[in-house]
C-alpha positions in Angstrom: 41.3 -64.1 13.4 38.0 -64.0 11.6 39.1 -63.8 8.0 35.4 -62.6 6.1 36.3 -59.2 4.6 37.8 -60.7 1.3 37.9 -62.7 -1.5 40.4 -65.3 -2.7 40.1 -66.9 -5.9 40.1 -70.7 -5.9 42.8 -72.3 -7.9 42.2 -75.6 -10.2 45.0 -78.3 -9.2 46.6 -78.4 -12.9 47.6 -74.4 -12.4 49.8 -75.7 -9.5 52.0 -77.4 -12.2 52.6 -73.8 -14.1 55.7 -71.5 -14.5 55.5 -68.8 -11.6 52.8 -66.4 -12.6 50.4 -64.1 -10.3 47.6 -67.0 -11.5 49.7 -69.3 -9.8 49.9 -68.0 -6.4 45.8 -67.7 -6.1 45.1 -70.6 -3.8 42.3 -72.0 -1.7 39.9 -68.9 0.1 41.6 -69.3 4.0 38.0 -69.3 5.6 38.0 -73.0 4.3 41.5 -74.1 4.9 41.1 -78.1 4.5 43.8 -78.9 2.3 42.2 -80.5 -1.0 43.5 -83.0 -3.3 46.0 -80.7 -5.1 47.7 -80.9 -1.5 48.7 -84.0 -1.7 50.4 -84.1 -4.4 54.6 -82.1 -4.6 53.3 -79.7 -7.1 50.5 -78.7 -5.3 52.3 -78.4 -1.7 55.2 -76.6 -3.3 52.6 -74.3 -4.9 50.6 -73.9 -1.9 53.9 -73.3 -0.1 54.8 -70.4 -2.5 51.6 -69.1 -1.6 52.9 -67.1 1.6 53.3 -64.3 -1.3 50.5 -64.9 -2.7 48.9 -63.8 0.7 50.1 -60.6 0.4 47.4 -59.5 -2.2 43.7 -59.3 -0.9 40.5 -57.3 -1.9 39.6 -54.1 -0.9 36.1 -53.2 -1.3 36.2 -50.2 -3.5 39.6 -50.7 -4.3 40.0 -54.0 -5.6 42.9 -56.0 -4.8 45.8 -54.3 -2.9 49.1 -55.4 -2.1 48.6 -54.9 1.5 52.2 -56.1 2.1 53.2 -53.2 0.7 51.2 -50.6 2.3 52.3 -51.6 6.1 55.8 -51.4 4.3 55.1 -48.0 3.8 53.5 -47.2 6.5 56.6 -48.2 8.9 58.9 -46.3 6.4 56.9 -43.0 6.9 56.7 -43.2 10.6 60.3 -43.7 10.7 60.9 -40.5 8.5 62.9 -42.2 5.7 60.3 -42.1 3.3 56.9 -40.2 3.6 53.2 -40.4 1.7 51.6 -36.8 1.8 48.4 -38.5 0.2 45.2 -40.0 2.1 45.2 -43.2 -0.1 45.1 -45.9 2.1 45.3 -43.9 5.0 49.1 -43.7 4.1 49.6 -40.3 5.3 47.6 -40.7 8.8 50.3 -42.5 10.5 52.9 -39.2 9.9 50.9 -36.9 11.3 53.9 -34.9 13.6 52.2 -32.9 16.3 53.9 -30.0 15.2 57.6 -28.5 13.6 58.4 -25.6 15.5 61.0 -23.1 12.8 64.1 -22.2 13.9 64.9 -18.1 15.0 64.3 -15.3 13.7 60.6 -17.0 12.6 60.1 -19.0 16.0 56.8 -20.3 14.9 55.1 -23.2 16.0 53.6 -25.2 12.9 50.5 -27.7 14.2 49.7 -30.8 12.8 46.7 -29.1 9.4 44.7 -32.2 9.7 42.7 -31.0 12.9 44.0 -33.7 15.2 46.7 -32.9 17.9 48.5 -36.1 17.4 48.9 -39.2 15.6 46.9 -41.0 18.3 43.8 -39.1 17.5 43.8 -39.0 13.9 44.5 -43.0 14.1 41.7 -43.7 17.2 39.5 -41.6 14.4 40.0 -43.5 11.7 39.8 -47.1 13.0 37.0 -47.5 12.0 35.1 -50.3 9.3 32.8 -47.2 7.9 36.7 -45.7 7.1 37.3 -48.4 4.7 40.6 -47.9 3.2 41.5 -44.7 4.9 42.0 -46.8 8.4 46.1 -47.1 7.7 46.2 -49.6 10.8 44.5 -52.4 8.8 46.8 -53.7 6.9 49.5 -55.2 9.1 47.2 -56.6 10.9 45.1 -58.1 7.9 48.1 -59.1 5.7 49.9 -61.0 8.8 46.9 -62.9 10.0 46.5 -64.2 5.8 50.2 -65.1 5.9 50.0 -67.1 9.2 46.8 -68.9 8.2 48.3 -70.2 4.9 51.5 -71.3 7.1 49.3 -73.0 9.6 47.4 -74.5 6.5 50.6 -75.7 5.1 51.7 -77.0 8.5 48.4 -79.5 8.3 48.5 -80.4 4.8 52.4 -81.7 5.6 51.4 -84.3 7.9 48.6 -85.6 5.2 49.9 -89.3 5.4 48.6 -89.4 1.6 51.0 -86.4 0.7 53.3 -88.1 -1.6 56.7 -86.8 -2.4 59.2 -87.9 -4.4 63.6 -88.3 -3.6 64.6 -87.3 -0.6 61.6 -86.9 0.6 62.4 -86.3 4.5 64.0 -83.5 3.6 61.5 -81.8 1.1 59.5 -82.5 4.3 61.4 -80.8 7.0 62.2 -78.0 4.8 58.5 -77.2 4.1 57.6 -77.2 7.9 60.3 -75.2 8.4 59.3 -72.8 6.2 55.8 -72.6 7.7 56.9 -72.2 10.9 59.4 -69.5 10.1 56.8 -67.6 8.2 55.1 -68.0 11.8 57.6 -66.5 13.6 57.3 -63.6 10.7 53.9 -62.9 11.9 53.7 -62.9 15.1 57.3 -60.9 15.2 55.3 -58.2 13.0 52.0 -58.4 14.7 54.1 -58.2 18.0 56.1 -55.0 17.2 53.1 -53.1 16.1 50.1 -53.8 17.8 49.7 -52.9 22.2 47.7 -56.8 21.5 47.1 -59.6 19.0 46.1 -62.7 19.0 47.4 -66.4 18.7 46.1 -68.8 16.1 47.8 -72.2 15.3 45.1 -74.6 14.1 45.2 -75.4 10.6 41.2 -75.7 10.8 40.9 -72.4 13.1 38.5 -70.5 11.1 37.1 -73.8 9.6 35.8 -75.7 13.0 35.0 -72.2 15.1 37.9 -71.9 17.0 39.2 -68.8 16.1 40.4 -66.7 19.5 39.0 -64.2 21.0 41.7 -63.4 24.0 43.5 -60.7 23.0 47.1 -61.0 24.5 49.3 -58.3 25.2 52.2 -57.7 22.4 54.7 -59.2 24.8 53.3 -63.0 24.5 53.0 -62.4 20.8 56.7 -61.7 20.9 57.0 -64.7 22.4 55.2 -66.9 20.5 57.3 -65.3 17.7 60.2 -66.7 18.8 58.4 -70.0 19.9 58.2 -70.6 15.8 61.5 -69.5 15.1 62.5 -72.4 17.5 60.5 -74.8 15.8 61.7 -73.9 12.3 65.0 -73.7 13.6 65.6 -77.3 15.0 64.1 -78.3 11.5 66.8 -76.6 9.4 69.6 -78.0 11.7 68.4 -81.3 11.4 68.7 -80.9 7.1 71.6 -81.3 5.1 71.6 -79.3 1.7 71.0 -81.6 -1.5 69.8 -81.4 -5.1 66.2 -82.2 -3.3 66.2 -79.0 -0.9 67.7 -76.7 -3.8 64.7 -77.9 -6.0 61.8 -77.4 -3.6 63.4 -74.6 -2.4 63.4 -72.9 -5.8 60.0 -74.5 -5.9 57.9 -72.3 -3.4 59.9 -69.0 -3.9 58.5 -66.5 -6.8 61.4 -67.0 -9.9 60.9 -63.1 -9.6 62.3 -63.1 -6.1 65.6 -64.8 -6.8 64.7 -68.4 -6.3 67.9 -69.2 -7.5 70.1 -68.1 -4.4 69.6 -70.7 -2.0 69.2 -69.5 1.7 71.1 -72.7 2.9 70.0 -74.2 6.3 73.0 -72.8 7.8 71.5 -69.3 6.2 67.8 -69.9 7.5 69.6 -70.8 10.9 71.7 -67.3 11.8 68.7 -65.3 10.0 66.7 -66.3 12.5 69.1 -65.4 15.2 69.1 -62.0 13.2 65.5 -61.9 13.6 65.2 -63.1 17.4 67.8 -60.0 17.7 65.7 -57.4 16.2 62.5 -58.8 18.2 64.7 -57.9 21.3 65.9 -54.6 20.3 63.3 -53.1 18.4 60.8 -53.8 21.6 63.2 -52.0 24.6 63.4 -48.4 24.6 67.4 -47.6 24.6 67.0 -45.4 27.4 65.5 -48.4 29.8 68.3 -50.8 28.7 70.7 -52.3 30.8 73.9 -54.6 30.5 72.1 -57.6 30.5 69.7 -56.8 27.5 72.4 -55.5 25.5 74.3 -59.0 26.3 71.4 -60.6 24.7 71.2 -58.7 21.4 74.8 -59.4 21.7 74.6 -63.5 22.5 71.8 -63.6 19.2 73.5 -61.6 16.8 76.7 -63.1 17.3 75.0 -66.2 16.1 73.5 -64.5 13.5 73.7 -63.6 9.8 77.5 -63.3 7.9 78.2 -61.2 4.9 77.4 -63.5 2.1 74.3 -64.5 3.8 71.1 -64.4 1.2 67.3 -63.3 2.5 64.3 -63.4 1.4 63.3 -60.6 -1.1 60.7 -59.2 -3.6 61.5 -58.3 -6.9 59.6 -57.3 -10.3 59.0 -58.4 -13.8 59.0 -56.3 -16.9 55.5 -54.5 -17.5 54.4 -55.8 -13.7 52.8 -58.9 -15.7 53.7 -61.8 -13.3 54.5 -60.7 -10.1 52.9 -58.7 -6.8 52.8 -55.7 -7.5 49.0 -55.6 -8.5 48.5 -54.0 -12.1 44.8 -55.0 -11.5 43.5 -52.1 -10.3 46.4 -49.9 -12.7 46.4 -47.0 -10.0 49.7 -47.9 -8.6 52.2 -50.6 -8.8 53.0 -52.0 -5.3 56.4 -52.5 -5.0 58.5 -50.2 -2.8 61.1 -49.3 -5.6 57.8 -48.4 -8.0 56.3 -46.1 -5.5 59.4 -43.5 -5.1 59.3 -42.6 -8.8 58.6 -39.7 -10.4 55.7 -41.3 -12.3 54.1 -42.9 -9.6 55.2 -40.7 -6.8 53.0 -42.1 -4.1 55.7 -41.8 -1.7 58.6 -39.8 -1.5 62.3 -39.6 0.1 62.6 -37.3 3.7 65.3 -34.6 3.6 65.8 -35.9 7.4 66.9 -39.4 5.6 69.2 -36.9 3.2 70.4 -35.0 6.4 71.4 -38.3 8.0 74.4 -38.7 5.3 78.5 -38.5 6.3 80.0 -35.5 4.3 81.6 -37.6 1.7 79.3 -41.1 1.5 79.4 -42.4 -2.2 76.2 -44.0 -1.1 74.1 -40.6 -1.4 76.1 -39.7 -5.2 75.2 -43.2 -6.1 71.6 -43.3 -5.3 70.0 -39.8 -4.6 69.8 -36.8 -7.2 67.4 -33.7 -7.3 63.6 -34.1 -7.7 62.9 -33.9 -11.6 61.2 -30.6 -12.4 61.9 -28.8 -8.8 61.0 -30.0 -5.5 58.2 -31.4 -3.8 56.9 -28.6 -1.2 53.8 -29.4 1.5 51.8 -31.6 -1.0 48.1 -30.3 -0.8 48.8 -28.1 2.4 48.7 -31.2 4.6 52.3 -30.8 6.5 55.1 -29.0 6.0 57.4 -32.4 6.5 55.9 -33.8 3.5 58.1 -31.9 1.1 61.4 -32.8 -0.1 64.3 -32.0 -2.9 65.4 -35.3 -3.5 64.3 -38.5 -5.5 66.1 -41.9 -5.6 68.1 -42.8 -8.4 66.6 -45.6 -10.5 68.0 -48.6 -10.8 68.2 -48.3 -15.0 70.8 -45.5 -13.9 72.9 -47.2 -11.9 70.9 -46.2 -8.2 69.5 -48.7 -5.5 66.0 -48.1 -4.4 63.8 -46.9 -7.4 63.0 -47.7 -10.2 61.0 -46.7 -13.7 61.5 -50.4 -15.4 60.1 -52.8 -12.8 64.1 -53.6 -11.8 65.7 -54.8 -8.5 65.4 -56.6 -5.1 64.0 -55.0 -1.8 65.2 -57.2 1.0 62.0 -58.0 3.5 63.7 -59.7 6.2 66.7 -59.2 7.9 70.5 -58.8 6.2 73.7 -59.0 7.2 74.0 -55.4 7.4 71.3 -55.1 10.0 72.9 -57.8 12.3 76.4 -56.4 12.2 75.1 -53.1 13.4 73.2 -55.0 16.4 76.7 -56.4 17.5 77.8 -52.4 17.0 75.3 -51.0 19.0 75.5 -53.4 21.9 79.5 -53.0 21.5 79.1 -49.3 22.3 76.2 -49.5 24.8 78.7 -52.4 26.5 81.3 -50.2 26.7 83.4 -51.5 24.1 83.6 -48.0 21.8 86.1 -48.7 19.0 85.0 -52.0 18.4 81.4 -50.9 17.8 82.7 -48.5 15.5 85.2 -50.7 13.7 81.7 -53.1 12.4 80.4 -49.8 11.5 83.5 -49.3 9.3 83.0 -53.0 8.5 79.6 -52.5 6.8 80.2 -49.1 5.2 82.8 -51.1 3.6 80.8 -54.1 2.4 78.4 -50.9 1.0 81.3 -49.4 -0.9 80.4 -46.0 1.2 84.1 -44.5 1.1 83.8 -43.3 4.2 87.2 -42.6 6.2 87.4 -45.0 9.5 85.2 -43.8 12.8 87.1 -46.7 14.7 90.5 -45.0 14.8 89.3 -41.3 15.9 88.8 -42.2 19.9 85.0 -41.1 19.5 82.7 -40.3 23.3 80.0 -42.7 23.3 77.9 -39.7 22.2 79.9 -39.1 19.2 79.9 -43.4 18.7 75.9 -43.2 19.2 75.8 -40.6 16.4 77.5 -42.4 14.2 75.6 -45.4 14.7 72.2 -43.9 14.0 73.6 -42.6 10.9 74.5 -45.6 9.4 71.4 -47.8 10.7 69.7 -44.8 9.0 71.5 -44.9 6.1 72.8 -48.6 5.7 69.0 -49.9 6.4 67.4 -47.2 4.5 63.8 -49.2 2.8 64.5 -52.3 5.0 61.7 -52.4 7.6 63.2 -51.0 10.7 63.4 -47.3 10.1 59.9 -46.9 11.9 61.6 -49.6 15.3 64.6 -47.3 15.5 62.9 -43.8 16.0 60.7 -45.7 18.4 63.1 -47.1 20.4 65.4 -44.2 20.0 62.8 -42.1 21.9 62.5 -39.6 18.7 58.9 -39.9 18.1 58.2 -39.7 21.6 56.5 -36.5 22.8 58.6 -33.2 23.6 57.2 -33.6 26.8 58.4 -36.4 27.4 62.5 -35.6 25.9 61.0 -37.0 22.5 61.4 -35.0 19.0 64.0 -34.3 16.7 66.1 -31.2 17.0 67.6 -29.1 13.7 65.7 -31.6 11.6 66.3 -30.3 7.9 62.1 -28.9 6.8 61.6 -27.8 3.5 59.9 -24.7 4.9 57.5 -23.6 2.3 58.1 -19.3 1.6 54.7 -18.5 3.1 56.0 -19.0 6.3 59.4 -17.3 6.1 58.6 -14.2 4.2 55.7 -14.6 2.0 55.5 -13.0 -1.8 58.2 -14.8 -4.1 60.3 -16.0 -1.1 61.0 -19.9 -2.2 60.7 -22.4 0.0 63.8 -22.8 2.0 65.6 -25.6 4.2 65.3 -25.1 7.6 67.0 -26.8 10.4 63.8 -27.5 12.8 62.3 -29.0 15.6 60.2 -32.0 15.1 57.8 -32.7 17.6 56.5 -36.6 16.2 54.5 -37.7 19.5 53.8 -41.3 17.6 51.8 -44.0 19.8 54.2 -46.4 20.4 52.3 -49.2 19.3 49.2 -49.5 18.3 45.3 -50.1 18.9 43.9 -53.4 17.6 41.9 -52.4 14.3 38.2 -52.4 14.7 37.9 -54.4 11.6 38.8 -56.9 13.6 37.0 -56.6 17.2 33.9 -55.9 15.0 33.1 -59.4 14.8 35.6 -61.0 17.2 35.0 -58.7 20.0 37.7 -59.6 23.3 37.2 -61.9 25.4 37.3 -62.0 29.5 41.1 -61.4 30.2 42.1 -60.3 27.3 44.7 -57.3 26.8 43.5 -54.4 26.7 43.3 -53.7 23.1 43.4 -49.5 22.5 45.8 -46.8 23.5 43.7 -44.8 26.6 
């Protein structure tokens, strides 16, 4: 990965020794990764450790600096219609594009894609692009996750500095910071490999330093792999360390005190999450359809090993004002933090009345966290598709809600929860056969989520009727959690109607123009969606630009 397109500040070795401030996580520019002196010293590793958030902020040109973590956040969240962007910063609302929403009889009409593009494909393939600057959406996954896994295979060099001096138990402070480099690894790749038809593989500390950076593009499948190749590594670290006063101190060391440093993923924790995460690597890659016994008996063996109720993740919070955390006040256009983006004064993105539509009759979940729009609802912003309107915000957090926010408040989880892996073990339960005791996990985490919901175990449910009721809750229960976009993928939903893709009596807000004209309002429809999403996509140009592929590489565009 040839890292030239930004800027990184370079920080002075005292600032390492600071409280936890967006100064602090500025550290050495990537395309010279030789650890300096700060790195061998614990403040500076531990700093430089932190860093892997730090990574999510680079330069734009023409932007400034953008959380680019957060715009492949969501992106994923508008492809799987939880959340949508009807706006063209970023690109964000490129990757929604449906090919077209057909309305429901008398009207029978057949609504096409405005943008001029037949399907998402095009609009993308058009777009990828370096003259596109900002508006090429595909970017920044592929930017953000390439930064991450350079300062992890930085870190990984710097720890076996025989002048890095550390002080106590200093095996473990060790072990625990290779760990964490190679589990921010399997992050990556597991990213990098769910989205992109190639990538590439770069583990040298000096890659980009010495000229060594690849330029075989391998097919999504080995960077899977590889994935789980670093989950391995971090893994038989975390089972070889015993929890002390040592690992609680450099643990709260390299994690952001604005990301709840102070709830120790235990080694035990690190151990099943990753199980949790080798699980969704498996599932969210197979199409349902082409699933057999034996895949769903590997979900099954992971997830069984994986994460507990109880179990803590990694997540990304806020501080008051947006002073000293990641959500970018640089630029003061937007904050970047998923729960700041839904809000009425932001309102960059927006809730889908398909993630409404997906609620039981009766879930406290949807009282608790969803009301009406402020001020009326939000109705084919700027003409550009009829699925980018909505009557619904999230609560804030201030008001007792979940997922939004106007006061910089609350945690988004950004890697997997127990929640998610319980619902793995349903799925697989149901797909295996085993009906009621799929359902009774769902009834296990509806509970643990205070939804209210009366039982679905005890009601002798058809595997269709079980099915249903496990997209609802993965729907509901994971709503903002990074695998809204791998479900209706998988699912076969944004598929093309050709092909037995689409959504059928999807709720539209169906502007009046369409249904009557004059002072008609607009009016909820149930619809069909036709999505037709590339499953995964081409490799950005900003990229094969200067790296073009090598002999033998993957190929690396949709044909």
């Amino acid at each position: 990965m040839k890292l030239i397109k930004y800027s990184v500040i370079l920080l002075l070795p005292a600032l390492f020794l600071g409280a936890c401030k967006k100064a602090i996580l500025q550290l050495p520019n990537p395309n010279a990764p030789t650890p300096g002196a700060s790195l061998i010293t614990e403040g500076g590793i531990d700093a430089f450790a932190m860093g892997m958030y730090e990574k999510f902020i680079a330069y734009e040109a023409g932007d400034g600096d953008l959380n680019f973590f957060d715009l492949q956040w969501l992106i994923e969240s508008n492809m799987g219609d939880e959340n949508f962007s009807p706006y063209s910063n970023y690109g964000g609302r490129y990757p929604m594009n449906v090919a077209s929403i057909t309305l429901p009889a008398p009207y029978n009409t057949v609504v096409p894609n405005p943008s001029g593009y037949a399907t998402q494909l095009d609009i993308l393939q058009a777009e990828n692009t370096r003259t596109a600057g900002d508006g090429n959406a595909i970017q920044w996954e592929w930017d953000v996750f390439y930064y991450v896994n350079s300062q992890a295979n930085t870190l990984l060099g710097a720890l076996n500095n025989p002048s890095l001096v550390l002080s106590g138990d200093a095996v473990t402070k060790k072990k625990l910071l290779q760990a964490w480099a190679y589990y921010w690894k399997g992050y990556c790749y597991s990213k990098l490999g769910s989205m992109y038809i190639a990538a590439l593989i770069d583990d040298s500390p000096d890659s980009t330093n010495l000229g060594l950076t690849s330029n075989v593009y391998l097919a999504n499948s080995a960077i899977l792999a590889d994935a789980n190749a670093n989950f391995s590594q971090a893994l038989t670290l975390f089972n070889s360390i015993t929890e002390d006063a040592d690992y609680d101190a450099t643990f709260e060391a390299i994690i952001p005190t604005f990301n709840e440093n102070t709830q120790i993923i235990t080694p035990a924790m690190w151990g099943r999450q990753i199980h949790t995460f080798e699980a969704r690597n498996e599932l969210a890659n197979h199409k349902v359809a082409a699933m057999g016994a034996s895949d769903w008996n590997t979900i099954l063996n992971l997830a069984d090993s994986g994460m507990v109720a109880g179990d803590y993740t990694l997540e990304w919070g806020m501080t008051p004002g947006d002073v000293n955390d990641l959500s970018d006040p640089v630029t003061l256009t937007y904050p970047f933090h998923p729960y700041e983006l839904d809000n009425a004064k932001t309102a960059l993105t927006f809730v889908s009345e398909r993630l409404i539509q997906d609620f039981q009759p009766g879930d406290a979940r949807f009282t608790k966290n969803f009301g009406l729009y402020p001020g009326g609802s939000i109705v084919n912003v700027r003409s550009r598709g009829i699925q980018f309107g909505t009557r619904y915000i999230p609560t804030y957090i201030e008001d007792g809600g979940s997922f939004a926010t106007n006061e910089q408040m609350g945690y988004c989880p950004i890697a997997p929860t127990y929640e998610e892996n319980a619902l793995m073990i349903a799925e697989a339960d149901i797909y295996l056969s085993n009906i009621s005791q799929g359902l009774s996990i769902i009834d296990q985490v509806r509970a643990y989520q205070n939804a209210g919901l009366p039982p679905a175990a005890s009601h002798g449910l058809t595997l269709d009727s079980a099915v249903a009721q496990l997209h609802s809750e993965r729907r509901i229960g994971l709503y903002d959690r990074g695998v809204a976009w791998y479900d209706a993928r998988r699912w076969g939903i944004t598929a093309p109607a050709s092909s037995g893709g689409g959504r059928a009596n999807a709720n539209v807000l169906v502007p009046g123009s369409l249904i009557g004209g004059g002072s008609t309002p607009a009016t909820i429809l149930p619809c069909f969606i036709n999505y037709d999403f590339v499953d995964y996509w081409d490799v950005p140009q900003n990229e094969l630009a200067f790296n073009p592929a090598a002999a033998g590489s993957a190929p690396t565009a949709n044909q």
